[in-house]
C-alpha positions in Angstrom: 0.0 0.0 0.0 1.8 3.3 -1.2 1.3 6.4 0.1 1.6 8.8 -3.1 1.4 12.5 -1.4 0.3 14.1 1.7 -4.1 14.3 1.8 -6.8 11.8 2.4 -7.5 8.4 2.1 -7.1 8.4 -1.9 -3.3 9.4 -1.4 -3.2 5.7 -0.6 -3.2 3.3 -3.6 -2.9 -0.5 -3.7 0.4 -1.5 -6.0 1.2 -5.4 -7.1 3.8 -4.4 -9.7 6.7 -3.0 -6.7 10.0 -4.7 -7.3 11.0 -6.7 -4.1 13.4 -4.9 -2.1 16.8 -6.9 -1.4 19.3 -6.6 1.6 22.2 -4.2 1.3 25.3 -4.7 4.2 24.2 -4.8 7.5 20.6 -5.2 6.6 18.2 -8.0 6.6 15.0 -8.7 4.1 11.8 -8.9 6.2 8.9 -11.2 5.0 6.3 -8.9 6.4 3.3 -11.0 7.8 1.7 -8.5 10.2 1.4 -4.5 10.7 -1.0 -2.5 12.3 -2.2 0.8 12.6 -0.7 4.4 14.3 -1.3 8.0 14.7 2.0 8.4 13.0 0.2 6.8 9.9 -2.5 9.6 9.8 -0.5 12.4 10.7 2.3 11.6 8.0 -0.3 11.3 5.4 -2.0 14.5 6.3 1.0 16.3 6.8 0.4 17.4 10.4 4.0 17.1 11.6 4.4 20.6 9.6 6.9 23.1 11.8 4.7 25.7 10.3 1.6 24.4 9.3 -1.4 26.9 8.8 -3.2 28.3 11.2 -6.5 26.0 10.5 -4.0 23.3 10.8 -2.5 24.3 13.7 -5.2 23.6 16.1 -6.3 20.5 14.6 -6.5 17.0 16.4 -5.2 13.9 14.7 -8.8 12.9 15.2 -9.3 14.7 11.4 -11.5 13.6 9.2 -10.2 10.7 6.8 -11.0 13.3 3.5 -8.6 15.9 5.4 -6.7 17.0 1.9 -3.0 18.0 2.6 -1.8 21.2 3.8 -1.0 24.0 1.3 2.2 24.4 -0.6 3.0 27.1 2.1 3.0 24.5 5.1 5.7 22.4 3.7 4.3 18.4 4.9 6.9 16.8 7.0 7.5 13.6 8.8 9.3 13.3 12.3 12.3 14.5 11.3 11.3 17.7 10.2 12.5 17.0 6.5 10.2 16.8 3.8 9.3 13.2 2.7 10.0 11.5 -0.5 6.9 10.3 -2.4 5.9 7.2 -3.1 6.4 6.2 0.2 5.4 2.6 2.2 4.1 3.5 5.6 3.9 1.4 8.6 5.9 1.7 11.7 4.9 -1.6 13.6 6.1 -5.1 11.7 6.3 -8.7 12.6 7.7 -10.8 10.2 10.6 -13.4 9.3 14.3 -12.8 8.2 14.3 -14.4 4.6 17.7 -12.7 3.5 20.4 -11.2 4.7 22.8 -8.8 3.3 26.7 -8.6 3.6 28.2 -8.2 7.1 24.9 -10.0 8.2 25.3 -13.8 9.4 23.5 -16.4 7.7 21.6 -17.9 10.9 19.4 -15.0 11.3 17.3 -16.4 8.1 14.2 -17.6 9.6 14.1 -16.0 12.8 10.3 -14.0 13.9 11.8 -10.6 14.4 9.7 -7.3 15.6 11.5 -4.1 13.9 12.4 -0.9 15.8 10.1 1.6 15.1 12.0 4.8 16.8 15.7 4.2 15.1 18.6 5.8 15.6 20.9 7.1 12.0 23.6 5.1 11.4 26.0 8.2 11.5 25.0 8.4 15.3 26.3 7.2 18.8 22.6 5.0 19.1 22.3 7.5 22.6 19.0 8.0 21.2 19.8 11.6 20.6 18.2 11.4 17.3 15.5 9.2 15.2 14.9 7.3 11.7 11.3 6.0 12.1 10.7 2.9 10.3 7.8 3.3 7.6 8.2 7.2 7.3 11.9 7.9 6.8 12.6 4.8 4.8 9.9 2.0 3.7 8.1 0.1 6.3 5.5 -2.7 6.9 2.6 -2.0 4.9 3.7 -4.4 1.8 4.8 -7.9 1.6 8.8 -7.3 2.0 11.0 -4.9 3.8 14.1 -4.4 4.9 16.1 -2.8 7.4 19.3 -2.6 9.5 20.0 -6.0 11.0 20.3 -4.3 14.5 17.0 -3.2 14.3 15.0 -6.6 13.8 14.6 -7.9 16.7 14.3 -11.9 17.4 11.4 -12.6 19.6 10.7 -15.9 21.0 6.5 -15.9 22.2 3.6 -17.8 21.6 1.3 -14.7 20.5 0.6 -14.8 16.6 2.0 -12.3 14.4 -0.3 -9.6 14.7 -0.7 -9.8 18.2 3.4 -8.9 17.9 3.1 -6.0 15.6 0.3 -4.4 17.6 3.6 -3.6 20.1 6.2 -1.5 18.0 5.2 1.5 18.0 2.8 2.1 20.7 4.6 0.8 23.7 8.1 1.8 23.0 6.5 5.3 23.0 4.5 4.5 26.3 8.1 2.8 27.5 10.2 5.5 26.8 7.9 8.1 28.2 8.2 6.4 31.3 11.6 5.4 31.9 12.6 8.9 30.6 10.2 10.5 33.2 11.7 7.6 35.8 8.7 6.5 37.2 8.4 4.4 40.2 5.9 3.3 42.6 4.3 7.0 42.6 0.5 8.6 41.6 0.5 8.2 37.6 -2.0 10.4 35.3 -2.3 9.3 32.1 -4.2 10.6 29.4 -6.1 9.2 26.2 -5.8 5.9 28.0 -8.1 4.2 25.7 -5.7 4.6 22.7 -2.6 2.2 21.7 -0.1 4.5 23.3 -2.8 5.2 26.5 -3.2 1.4 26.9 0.3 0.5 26.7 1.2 2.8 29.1 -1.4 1.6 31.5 0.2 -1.5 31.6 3.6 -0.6 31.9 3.5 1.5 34.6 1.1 -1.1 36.4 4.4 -3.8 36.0 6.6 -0.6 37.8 4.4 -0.7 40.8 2.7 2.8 39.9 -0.6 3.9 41.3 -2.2 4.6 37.8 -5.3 6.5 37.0 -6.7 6.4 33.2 -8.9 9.4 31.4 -11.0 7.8 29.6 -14.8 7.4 28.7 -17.4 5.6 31.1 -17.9 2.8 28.3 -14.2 2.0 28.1 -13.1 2.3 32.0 -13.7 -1.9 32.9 -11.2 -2.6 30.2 -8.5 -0.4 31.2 -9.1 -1.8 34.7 -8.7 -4.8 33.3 -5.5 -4.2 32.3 -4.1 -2.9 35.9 -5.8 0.9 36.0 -6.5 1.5 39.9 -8.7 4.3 38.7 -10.8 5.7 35.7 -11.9 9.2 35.2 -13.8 10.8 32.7 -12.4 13.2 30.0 -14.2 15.6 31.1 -14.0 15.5 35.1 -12.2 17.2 37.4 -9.0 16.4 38.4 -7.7 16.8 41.7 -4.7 19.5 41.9 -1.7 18.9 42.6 -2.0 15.2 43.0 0.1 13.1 40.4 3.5 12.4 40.7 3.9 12.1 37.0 1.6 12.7 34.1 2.0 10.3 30.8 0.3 12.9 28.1 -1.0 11.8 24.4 -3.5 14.5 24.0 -2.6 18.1 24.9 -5.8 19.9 23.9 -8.0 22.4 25.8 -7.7 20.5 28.9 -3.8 20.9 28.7 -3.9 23.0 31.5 -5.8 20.9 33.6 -2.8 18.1 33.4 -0.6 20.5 35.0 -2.4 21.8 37.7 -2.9 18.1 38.2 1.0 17.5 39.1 2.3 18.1 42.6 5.5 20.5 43.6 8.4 18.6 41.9 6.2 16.4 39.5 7.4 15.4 35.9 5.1 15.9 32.7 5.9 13.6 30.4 4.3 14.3 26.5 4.5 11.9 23.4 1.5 13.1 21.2 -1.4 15.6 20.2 -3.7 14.2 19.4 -6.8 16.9 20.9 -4.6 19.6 19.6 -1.3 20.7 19.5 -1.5 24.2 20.7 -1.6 24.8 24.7 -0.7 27.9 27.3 1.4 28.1 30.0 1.7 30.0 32.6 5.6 30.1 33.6 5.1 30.7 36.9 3.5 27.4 37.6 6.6 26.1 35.9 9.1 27.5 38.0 7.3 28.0 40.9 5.8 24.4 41.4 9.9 22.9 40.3 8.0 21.1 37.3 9.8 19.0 34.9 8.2 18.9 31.2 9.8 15.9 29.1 9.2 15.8 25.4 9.8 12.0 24.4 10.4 10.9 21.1 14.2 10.0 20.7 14.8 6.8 22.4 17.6 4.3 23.2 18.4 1.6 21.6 17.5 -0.8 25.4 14.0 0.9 25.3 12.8 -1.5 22.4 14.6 -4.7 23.5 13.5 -4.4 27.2 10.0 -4.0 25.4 10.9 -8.0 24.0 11.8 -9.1 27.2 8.7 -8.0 28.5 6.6 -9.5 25.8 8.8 -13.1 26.3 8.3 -13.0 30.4 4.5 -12.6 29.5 4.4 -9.6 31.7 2.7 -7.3 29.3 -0.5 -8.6 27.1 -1.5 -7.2 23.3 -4.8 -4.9 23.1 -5.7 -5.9 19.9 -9.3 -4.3 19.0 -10.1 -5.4 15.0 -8.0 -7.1 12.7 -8.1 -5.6 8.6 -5.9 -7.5 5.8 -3.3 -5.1 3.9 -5.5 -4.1 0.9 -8.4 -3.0 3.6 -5.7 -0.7 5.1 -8.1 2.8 4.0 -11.1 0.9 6.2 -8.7 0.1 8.7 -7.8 4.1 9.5 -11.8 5.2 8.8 -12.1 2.5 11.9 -8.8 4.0 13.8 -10.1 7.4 13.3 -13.4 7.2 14.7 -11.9 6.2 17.9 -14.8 3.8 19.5 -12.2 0.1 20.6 -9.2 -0.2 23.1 -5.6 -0.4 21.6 -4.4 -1.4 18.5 -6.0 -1.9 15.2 -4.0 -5.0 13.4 -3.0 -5.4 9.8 -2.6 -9.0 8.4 0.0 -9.3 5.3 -0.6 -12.0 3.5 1.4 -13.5 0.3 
């Protein structure tokens, strides 16, 4: 499935005739068999990641609708990294599939091993601090098509009983959610996290449950039994009051008009920790409560390299479960993100690739 320019769902068009990709040094050739579905995805497609998009843009959610047409030639469309993106372009960050090649440099054994791939990368003309970041399926080809390939340090063997998809609904998703809260060093403190119905929300209710954290999930009444259900000690409403001054640490996917509500939320010394938009990216601040209060605001996007392969460990010690909501096959993907986008299931929506 290629994505052809920056707009709506018709940007993405289904392609049989795509020459298989082969394994230069250091790399590996992927036999994709399962993907699944991000914010990333959307925002990529529509553009959204502009540094200067326009100002109807600017306040926009990533809950847009699916016809959202890309951003005039005056917001220049963007992916992570700031640069603008090459097009045709295969998206998905999140892949599970099997090693069937491997290029020079690369040894032969790792043919046939089940690998998950880094989503968040680092370039290979950096330290791997985690400084900077390559993301898989926006600043090179990713998992939506049959074959891919990437840097053999970045496919990752995993050894678990979960089928494919249930793998790929990881990536992405709770590397973010893991990186947020090892960079924000959470322990067995008062957690806040927002749009905890969503695959980075989810995730991160689990993993700070497995850190001993007190957690607390904003989410809607129908949704609340499921996320207790997957270790929230407590469920709040999007829309209810939060008491000030409270959390130790707030996990934040949504910004939004209620931005402001997050940080009154934090007590003296707290750490707000923010990975995502998706209510809007435009908030205010008051500095005072900044300084004042001794706050600590995180951006998280960057990881290291140990953040995705203590993710694997966690998947093979069974400590952390999948949230898969709905299932589509590859040439479904455009129903897939209408279903993603309206925003009514828990986690991750999966992608099958079939051959």
């Amino acid at each position: 499935m290629v994505l052809t320019g920056h707009g709506g769902l018709d940007k993405l068009m289904w392609r049989d005739d795509i020459a298989t990709p082969q394994a230069g040094p250091n790399e590996v050739l992927i036999r994709v068999l399962a993907a699944s579905v991000n914010n990333t995805d959307i925002n990529t497609r529509t553009g959204w990641y502009s540094a200067k998009p326009s100002p109807n843009v600017s306040t926009a959610s990533t809950n847009a609708s699916t016809t959202q047409p890309a951003q005039s030639a005056s917001a220049v469309g963007t992916g992570w990294s700031g640069a603008a993106l090459a097009f045709p372009l295969i998206q998905g960050a999140d892949c599970c599939g099997e090693i069937v090649q491997v290029g020079a440099g690369v040894s032969p054994s790792r043919v046939g091993e089940r690998v998950m791939v880094r989503a968040l990368q680092a370039p290979p003309s950096t330290d791997n601090s985690g400084a900077h970041t390559v993301t898989f399926g926006t600043d090179y080809d990713g998992a939506f098509a049959q074959y891919s390939t990437c840097a053999s340090h970045n496919a990752i063997a995993v050894h678990s009983t979960l089928s494919a998809v249930e793998l790929a609904s990881f990536p992405c998703a709770f590397s973010t959610a893991e990186g947020m809260i090892q960079r924000a060093n959470l322990g067995a403190e008062r957690v806040l996290i927002t749009g905890a119905s969503g695959g980075v929300g989810s995730a991160a209710v689990q993993l700070c449950k497995r850190r001993g954290a007190h957690v607390t999930a904003i989410t809607t009444s129908d949704k609340a039994q499921h996320l207790k259900d997957l270790g929230a000690n407590a469920t709040l409403d999007r829309d209810q009051a939060l008491e000030s001054q409270h959390y130790d640490v707030v996990l934040d996917v949504v910004g939004g008009p209620r931005w402001a509500h997050y940080i009154d939320a934090l007590r003296t010394g707290g750490r707000y920790t923010v990975a995502g938009a998706v209510a809007g990216p435009l908030v205010e601040l008051d500095l005072r409560i900044l300084y004042l209060r001794n706050l600590s605001f995180l951006g998280c996007t960057a990881q290291p390299q140990h953040i995705f392969t203590d993710l694997v460990s966690y998947i093979e010690a069974n400590e952390i479960v999948p949230t898969l909501a709905q299932t589509f096959p590859l040439h479904h993907l455009r129903d897939a993100q209408e279903v993603f986008l309206n925003k009514n299931f828990i986690g991750k929506i999966g992608i099958t690739v079939a051959l």
